[in-house]
VMD Tcl script that builds the backbone (N, CA, C; Angstrom):
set m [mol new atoms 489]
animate dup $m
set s [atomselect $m all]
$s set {name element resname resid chain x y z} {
  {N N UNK 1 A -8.604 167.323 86.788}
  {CA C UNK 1 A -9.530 166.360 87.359}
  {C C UNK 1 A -10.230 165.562 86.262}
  {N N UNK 2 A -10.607 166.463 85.241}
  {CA C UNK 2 A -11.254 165.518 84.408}
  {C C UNK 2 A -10.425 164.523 83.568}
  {N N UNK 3 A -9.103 165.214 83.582}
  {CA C UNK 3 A -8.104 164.223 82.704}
  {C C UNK 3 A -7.574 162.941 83.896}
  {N N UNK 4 A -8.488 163.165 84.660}
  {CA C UNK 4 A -7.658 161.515 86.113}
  {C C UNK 4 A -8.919 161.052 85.363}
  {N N UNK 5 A -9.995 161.459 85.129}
  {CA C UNK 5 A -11.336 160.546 85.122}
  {C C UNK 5 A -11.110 159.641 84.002}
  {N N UNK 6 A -10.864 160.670 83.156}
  {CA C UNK 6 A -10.928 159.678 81.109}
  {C C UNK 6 A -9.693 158.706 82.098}
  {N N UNK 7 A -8.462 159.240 82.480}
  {CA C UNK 7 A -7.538 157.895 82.381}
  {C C UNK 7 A -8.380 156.869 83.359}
  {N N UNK 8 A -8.855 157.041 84.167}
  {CA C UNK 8 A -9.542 156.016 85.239}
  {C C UNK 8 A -10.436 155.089 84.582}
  {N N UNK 9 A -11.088 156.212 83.985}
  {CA C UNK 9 A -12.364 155.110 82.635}
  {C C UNK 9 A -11.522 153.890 81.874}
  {N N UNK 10 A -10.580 154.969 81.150}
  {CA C UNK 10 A -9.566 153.940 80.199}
  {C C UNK 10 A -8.960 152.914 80.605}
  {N N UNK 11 A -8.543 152.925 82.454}
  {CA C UNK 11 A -7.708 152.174 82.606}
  {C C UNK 11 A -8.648 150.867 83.033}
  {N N UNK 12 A -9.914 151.042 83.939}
  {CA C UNK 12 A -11.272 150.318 84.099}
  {C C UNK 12 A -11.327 149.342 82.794}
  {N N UNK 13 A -11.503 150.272 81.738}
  {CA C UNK 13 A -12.108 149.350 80.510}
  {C C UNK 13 A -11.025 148.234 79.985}
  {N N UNK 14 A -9.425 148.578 79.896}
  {CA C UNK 14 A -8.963 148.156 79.704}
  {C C UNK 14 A -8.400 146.692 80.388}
  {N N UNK 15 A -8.455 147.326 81.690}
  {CA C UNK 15 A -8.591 145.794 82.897}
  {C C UNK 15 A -9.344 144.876 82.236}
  {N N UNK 16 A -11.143 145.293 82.431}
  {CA C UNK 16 A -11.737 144.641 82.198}
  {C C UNK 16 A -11.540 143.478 81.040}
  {N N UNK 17 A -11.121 144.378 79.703}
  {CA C UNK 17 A -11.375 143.711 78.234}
  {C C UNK 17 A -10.238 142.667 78.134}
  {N N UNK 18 A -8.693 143.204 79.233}
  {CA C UNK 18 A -7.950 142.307 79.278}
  {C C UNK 18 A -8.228 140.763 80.105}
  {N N UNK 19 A -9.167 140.792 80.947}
  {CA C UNK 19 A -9.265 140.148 81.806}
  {C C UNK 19 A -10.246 139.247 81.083}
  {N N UNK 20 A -10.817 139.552 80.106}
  {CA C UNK 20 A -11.954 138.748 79.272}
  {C C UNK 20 A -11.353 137.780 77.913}
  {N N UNK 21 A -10.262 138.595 77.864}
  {CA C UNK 21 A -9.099 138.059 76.773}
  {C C UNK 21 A -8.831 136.743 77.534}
  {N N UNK 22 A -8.120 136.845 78.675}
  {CA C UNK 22 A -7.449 135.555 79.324}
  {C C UNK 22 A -8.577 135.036 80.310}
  {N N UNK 23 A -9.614 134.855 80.249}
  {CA C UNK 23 A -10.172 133.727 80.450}
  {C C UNK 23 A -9.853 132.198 80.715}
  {N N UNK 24 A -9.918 131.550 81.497}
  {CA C UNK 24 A -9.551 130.384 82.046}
  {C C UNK 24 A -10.083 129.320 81.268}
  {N N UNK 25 A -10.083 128.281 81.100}
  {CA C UNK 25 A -10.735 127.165 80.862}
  {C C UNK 25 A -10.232 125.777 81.003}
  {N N UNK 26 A -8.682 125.667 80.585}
  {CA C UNK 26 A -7.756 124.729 81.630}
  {C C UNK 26 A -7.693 124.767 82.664}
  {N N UNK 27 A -7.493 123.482 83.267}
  {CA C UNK 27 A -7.505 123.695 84.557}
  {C C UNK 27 A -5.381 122.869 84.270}
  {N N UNK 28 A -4.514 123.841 84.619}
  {CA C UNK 28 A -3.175 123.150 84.735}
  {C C UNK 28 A -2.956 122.195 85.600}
  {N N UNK 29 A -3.461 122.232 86.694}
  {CA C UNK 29 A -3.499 121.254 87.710}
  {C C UNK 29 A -3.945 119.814 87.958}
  {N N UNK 30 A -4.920 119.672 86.777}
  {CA C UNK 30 A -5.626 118.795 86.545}
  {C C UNK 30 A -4.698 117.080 86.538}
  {N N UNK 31 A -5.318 116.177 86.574}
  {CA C UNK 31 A -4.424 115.136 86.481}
  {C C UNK 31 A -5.357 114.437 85.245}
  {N N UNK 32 A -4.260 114.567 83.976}
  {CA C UNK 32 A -4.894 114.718 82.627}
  {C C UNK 32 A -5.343 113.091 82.458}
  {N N UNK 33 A -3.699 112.003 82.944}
  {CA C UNK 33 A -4.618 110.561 82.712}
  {C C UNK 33 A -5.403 110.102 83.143}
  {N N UNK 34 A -5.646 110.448 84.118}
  {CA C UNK 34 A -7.331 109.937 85.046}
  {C C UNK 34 A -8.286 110.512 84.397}
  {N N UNK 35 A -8.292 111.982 84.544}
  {CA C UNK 35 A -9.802 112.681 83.326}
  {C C UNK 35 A -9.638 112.106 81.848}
  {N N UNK 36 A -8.570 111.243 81.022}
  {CA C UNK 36 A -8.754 111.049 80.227}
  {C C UNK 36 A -9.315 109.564 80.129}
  {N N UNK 37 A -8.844 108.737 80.979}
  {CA C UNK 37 A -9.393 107.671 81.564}
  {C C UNK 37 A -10.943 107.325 81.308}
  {N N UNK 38 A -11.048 108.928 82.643}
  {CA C UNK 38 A -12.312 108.298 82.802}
  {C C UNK 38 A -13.185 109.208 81.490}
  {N N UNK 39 A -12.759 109.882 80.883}
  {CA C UNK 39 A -13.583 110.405 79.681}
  {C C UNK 39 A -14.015 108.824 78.394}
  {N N UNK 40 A -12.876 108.367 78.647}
  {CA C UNK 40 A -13.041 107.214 77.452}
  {C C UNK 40 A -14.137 105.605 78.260}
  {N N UNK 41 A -14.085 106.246 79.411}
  {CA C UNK 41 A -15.101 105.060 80.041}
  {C C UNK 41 A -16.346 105.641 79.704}
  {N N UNK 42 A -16.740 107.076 79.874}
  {CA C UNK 42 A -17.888 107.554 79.725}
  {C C UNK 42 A -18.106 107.605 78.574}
  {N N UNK 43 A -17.054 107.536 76.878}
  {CA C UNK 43 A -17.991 107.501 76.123}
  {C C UNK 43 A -17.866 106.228 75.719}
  {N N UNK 44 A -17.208 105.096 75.814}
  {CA C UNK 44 A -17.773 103.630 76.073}
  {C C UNK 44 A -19.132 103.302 76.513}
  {N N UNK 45 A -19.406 103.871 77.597}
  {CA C UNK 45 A -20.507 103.469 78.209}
  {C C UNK 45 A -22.045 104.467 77.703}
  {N N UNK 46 A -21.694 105.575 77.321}
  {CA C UNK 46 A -22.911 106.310 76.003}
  {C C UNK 46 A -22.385 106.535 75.091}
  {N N UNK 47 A -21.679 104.974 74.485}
  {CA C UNK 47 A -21.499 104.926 73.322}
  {C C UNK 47 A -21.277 106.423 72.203}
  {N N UNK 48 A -20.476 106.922 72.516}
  {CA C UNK 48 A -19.861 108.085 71.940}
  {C C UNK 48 A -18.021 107.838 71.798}
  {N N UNK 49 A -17.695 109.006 70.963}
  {CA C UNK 49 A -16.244 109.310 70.914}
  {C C UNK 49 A -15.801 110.622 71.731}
  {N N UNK 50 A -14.799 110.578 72.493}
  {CA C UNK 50 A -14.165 111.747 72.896}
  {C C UNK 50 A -13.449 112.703 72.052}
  {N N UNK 51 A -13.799 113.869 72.295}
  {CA C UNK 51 A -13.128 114.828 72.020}
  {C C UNK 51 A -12.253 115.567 72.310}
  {N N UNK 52 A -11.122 115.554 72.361}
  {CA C UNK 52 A -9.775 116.300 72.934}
  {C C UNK 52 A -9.686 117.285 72.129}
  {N N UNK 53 A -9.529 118.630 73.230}
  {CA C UNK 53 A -9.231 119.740 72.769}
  {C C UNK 53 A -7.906 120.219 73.540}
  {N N UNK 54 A -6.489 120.134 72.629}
  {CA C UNK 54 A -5.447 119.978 73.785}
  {C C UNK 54 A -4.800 121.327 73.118}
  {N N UNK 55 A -4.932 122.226 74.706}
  {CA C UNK 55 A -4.489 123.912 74.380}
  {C C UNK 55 A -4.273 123.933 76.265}
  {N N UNK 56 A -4.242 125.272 75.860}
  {CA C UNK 56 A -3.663 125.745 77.456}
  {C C UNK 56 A -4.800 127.406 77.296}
  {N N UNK 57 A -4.633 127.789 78.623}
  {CA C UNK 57 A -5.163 129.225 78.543}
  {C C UNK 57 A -3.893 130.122 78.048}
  {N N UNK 58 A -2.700 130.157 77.715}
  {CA C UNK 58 A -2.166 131.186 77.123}
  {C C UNK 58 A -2.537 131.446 75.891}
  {N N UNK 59 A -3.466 130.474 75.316}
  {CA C UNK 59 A -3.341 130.085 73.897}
  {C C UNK 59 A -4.504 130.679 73.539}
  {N N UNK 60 A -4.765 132.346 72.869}
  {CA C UNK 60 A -6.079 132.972 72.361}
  {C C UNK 60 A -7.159 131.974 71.207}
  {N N UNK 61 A -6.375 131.056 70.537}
  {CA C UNK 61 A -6.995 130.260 69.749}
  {C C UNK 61 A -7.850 129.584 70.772}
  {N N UNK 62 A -7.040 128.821 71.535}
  {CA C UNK 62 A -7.972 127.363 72.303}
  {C C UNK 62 A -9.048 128.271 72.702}
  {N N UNK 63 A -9.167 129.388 73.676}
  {CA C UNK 63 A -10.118 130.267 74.018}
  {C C UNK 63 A -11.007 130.482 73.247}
  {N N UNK 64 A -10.546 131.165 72.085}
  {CA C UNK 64 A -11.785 131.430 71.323}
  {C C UNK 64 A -11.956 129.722 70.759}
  {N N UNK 65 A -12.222 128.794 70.579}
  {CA C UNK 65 A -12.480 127.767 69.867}
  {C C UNK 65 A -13.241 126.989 71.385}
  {N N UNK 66 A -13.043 127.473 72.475}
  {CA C UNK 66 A -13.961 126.510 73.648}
  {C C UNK 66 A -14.909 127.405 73.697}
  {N N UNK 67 A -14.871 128.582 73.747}
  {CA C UNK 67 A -16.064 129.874 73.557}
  {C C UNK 67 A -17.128 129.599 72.356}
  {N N UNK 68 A -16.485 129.102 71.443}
  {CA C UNK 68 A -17.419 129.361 70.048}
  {C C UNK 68 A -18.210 127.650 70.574}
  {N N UNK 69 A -18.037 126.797 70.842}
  {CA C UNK 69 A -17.977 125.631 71.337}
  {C C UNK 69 A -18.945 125.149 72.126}
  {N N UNK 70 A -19.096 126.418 73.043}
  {CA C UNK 70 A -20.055 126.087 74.408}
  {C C UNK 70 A -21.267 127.362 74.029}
  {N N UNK 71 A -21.104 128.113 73.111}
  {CA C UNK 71 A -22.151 129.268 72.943}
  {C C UNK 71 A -22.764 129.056 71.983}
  {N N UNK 72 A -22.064 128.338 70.660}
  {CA C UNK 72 A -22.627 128.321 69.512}
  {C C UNK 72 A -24.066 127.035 70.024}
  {N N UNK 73 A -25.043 127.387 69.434}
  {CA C UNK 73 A -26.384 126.381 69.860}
  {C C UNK 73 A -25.452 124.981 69.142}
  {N N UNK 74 A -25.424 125.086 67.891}
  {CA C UNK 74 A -25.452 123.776 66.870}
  {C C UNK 74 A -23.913 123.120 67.016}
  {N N UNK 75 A -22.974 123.925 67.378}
  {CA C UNK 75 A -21.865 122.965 67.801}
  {C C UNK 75 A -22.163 122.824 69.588}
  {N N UNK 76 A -22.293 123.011 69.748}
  {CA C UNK 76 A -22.519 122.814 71.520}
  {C C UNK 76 A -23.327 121.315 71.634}
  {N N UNK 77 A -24.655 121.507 70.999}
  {CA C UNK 77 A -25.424 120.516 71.393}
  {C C UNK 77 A -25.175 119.276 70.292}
  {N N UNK 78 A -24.089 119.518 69.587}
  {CA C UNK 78 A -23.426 118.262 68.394}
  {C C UNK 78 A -22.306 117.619 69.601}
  {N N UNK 79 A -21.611 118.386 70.468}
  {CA C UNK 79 A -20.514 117.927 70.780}
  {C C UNK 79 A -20.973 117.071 72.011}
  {N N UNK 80 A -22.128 117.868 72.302}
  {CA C UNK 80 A -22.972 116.988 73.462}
  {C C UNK 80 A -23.630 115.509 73.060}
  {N N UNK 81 A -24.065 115.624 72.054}
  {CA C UNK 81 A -24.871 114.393 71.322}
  {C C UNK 81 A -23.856 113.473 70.977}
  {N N UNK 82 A -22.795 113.809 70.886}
  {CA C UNK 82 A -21.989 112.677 69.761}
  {C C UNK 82 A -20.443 112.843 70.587}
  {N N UNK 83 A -20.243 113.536 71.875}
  {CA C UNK 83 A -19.019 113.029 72.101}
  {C C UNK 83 A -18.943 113.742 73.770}
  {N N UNK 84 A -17.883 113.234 74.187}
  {CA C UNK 84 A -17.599 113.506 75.942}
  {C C UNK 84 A -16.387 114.440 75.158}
  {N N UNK 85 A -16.459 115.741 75.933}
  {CA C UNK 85 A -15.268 116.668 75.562}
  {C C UNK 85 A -14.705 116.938 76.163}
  {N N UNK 86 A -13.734 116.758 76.315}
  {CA C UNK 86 A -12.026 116.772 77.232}
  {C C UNK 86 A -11.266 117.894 76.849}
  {N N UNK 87 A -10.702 118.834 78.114}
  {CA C UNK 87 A -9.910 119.807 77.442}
  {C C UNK 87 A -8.658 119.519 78.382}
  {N N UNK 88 A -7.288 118.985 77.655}
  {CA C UNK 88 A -6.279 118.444 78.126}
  {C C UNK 88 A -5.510 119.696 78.019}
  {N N UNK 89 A -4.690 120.097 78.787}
  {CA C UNK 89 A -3.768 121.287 79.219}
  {C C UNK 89 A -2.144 121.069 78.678}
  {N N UNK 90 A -1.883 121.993 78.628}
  {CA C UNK 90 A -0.385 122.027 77.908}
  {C C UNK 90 A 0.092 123.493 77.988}
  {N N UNK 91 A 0.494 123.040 79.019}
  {CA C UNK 91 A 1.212 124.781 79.550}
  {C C UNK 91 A 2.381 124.796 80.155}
  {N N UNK 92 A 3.385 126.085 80.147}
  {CA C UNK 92 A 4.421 125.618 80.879}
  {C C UNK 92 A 4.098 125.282 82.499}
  {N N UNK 93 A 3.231 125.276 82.938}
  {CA C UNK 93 A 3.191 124.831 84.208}
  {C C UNK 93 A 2.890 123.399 84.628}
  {N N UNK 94 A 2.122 122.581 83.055}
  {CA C UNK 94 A 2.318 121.347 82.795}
  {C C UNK 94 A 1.960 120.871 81.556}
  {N N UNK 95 A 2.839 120.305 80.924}
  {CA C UNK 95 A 2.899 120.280 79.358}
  {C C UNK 95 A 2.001 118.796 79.451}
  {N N UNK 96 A 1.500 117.902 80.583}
  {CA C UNK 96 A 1.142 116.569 80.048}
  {C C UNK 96 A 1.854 115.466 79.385}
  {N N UNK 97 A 2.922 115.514 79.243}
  {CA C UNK 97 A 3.674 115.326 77.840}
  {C C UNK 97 A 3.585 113.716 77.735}
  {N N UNK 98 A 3.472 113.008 79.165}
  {CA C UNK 98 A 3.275 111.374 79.319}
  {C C UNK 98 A 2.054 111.254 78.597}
  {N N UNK 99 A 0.479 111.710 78.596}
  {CA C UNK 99 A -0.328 111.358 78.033}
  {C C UNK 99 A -0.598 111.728 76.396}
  {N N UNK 100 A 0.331 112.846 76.338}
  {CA C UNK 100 A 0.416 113.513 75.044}
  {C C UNK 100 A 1.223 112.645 73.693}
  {N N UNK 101 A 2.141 111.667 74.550}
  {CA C UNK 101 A 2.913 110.477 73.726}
  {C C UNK 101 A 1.901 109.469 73.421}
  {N N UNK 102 A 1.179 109.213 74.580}
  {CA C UNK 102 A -0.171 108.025 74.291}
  {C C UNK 102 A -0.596 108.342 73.259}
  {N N UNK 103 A -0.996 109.571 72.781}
  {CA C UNK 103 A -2.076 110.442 71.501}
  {C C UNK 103 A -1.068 110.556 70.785}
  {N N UNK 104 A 0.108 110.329 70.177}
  {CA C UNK 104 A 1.277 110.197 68.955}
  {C C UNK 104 A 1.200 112.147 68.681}
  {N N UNK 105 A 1.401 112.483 69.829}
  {CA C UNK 105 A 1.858 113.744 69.991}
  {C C UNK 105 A 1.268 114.952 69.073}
  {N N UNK 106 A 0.079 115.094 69.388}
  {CA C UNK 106 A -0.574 115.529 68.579}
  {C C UNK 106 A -0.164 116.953 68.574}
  {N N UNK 107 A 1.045 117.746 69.389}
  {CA C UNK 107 A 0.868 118.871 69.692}
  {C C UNK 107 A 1.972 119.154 68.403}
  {N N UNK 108 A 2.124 118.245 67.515}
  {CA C UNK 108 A 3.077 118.869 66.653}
  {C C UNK 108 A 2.471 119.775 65.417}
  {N N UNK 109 A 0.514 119.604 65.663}
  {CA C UNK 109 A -0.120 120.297 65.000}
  {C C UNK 109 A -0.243 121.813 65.281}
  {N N UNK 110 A 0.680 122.065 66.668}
  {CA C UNK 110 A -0.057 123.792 67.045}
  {C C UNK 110 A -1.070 123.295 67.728}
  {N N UNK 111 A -1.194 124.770 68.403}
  {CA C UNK 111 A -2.416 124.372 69.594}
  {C C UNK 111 A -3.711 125.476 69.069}
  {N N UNK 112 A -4.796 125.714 69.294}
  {CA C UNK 112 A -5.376 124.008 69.852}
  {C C UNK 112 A -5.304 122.811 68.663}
  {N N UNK 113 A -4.881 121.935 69.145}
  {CA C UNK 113 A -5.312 120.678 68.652}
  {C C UNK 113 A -6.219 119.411 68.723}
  {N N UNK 114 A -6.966 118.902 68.041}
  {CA C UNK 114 A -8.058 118.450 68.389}
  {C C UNK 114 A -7.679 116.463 68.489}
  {N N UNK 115 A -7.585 115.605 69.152}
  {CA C UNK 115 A -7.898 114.423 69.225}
  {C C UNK 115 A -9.333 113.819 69.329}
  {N N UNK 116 A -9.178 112.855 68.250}
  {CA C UNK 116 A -10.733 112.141 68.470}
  {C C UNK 116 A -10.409 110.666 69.145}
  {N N UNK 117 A -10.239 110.208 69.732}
  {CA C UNK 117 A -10.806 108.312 69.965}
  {C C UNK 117 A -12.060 107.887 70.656}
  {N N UNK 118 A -12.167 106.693 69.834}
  {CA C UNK 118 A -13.313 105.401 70.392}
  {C C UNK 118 A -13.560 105.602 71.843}
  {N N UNK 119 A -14.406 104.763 71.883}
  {CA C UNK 119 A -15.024 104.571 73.310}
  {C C UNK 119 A -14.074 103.463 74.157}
  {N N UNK 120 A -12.991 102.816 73.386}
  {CA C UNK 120 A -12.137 102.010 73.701}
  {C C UNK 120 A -10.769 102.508 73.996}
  {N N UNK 121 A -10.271 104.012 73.556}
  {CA C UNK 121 A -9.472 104.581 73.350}
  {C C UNK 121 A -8.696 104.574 72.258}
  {N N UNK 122 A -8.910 104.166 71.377}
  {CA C UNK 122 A -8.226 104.166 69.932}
  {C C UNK 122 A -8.467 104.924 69.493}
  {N N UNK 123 A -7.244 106.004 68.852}
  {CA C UNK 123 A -6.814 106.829 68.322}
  {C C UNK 123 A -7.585 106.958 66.779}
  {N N UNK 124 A -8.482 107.699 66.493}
  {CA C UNK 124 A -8.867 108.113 65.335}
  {C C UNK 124 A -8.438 108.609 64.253}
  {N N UNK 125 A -8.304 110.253 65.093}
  {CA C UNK 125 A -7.867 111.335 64.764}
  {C C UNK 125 A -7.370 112.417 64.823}
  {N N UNK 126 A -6.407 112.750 64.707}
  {CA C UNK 126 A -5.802 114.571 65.032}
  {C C UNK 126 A -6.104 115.302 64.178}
  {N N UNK 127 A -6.996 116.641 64.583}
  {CA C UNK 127 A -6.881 117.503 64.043}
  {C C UNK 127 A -6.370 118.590 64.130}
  {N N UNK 128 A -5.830 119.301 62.575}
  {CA C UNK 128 A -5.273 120.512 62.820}
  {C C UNK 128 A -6.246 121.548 63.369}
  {N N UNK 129 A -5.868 122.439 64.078}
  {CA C UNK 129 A -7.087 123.487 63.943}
  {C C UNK 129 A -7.413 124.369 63.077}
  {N N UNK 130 A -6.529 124.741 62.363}
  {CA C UNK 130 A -6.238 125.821 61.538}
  {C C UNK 130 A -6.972 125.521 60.018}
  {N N UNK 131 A -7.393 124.198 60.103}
  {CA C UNK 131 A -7.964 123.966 59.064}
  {C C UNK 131 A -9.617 124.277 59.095}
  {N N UNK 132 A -9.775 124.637 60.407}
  {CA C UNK 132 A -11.139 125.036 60.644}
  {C C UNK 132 A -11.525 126.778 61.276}
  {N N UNK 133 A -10.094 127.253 60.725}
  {CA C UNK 133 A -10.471 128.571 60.660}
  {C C UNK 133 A -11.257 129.588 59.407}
  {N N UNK 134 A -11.425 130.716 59.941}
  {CA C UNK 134 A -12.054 131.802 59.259}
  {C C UNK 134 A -11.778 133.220 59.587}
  {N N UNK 135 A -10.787 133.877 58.891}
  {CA C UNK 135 A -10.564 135.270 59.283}
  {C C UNK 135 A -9.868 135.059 61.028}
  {N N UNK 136 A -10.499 135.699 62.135}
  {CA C UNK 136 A -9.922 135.774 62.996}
  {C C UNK 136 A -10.867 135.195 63.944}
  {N N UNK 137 A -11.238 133.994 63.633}
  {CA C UNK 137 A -12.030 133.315 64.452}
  {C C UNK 137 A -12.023 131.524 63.552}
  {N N UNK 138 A -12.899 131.034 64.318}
  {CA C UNK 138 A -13.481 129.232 63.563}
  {C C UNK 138 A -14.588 129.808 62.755}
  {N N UNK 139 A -14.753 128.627 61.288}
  {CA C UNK 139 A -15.913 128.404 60.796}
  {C C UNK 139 A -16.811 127.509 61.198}
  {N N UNK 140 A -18.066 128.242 61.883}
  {CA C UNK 140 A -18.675 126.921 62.537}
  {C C UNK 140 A -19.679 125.807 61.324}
  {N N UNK 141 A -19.207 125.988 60.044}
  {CA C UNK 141 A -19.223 125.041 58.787}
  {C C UNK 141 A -18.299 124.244 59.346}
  {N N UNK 142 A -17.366 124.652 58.967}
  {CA C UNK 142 A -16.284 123.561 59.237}
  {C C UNK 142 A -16.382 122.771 60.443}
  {N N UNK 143 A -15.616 123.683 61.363}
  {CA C UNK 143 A -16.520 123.050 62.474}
  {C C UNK 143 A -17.370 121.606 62.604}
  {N N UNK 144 A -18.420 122.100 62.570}
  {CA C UNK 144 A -19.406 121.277 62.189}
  {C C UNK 144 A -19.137 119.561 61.095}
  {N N UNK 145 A -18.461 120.254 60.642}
  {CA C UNK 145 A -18.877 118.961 59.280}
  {C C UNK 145 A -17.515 117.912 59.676}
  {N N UNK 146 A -16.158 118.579 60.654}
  {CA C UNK 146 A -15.124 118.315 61.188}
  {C C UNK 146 A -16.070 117.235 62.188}
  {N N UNK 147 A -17.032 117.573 63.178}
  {CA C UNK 147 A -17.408 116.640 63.837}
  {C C UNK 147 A -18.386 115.644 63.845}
  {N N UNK 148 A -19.027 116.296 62.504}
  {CA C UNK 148 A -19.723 115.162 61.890}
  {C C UNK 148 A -19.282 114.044 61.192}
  {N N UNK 149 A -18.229 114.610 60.854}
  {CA C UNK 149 A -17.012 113.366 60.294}
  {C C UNK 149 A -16.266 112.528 60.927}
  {N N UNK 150 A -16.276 112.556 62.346}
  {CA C UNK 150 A -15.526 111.367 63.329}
  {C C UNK 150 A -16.499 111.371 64.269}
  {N N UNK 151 A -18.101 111.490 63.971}
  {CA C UNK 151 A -18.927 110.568 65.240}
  {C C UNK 151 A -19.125 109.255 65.084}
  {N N UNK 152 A -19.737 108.699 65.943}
  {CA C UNK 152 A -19.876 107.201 65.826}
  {C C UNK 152 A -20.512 106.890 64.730}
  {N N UNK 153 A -21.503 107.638 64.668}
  {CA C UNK 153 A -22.634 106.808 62.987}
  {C C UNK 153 A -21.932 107.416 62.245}
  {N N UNK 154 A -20.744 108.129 61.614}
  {CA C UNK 154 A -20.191 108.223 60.810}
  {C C UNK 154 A -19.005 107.036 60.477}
  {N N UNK 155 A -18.866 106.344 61.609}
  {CA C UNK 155 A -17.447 105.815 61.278}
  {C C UNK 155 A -18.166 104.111 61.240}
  {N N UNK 156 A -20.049 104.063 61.118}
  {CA C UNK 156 A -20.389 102.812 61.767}
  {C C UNK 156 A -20.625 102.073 60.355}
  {N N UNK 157 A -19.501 101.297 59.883}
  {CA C UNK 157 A -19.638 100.422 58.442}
  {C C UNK 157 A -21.222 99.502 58.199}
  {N N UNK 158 A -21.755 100.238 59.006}
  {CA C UNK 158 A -23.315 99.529 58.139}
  {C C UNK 158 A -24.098 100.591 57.411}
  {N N UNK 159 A -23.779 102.317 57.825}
  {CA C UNK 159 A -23.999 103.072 56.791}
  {C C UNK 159 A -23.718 103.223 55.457}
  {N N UNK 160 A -22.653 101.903 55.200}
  {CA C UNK 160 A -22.116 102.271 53.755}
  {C C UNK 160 A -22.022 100.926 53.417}
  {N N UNK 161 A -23.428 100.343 53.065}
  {CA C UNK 161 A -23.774 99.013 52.608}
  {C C UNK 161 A -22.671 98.832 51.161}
  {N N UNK 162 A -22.615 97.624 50.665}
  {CA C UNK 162 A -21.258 96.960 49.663}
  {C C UNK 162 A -22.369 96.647 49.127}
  {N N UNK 163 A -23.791 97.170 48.422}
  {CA C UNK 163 A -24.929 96.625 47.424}
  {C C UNK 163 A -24.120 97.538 45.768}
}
mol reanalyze $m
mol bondsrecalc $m
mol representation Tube
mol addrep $m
């Protein structure tokens, strides 16, 4: 009896911790050119850049990198201040792949991969992700200085007067 209990415990905990692993945050279903659409109208219109974060939920990286994202205080409320954040899906249940050509295929970086464009939709930037790792997680340095480097007052040529 007591050896059903430990396995019952074990098997409880293990559900659980698995079930926390795969966490959702794509939505596959989604219809990616319209939310991307209308992401680039919204940061047109509060003058911001979008942020594409293009992963899928199979992908433990994209997970942990939308987790660190929405919890961390100082990247959370950076990504809020300075950009509309889009999380575009790429899974076998739908790879996107029509809007993913628009973005010059950014998925050849590994996932997650990060796209930046204008408020107009022009293509900025792809980033790798991997360049903003640390051990078995993100550096939220990097991080950080990654999105301080493609916001709008970074990219706005009157910060860098020709005196």
């Amino acid at each position: 009896m007591k050896k059903l209990i430990i396995t019952s415990i074990f098997l409880l905990v293990s559900v659980v911790l698995f079930a926390q692993e795969k966490e959702a945050v794509y939505n596959p279903n989604a219809d990616a050119k319209t939310d991307l659409k209308n992401a680039i109208a919204k940061a047109k219109a509060e003058k911001k850049h979008v942020l594409i974060q293009v992963g899928g939920n199979w992908c433990p990286w994209c997970i942990k990198f939308h987790k660190m994202a929405t919890t961390d205080t100082k990247i959370d409320s950076t990504i809020k201040a300075d950009y509309v954040y889009l999380l575009l899906n790429y899974s076998k249940e739908n790879k996107n792949l029509n809007v993913l050509k628009t973005l010059q295929y950014p998925q050849r970086f590994g996932f997650p991969v990060f796209v930046i464009l204008d408020g107009d939709g022009k293509l900025l930037h792809t980033q790798d992700s991997g360049l903003l790792e640390l051990d078995k997680g993100y550096d939220p340095k990097k991080v950080l200085t990654f999105l301080k480097q493609w916001n709008v007052k970074a990219l706005d040529p009157r910060n860098y007067p020709e005196k």
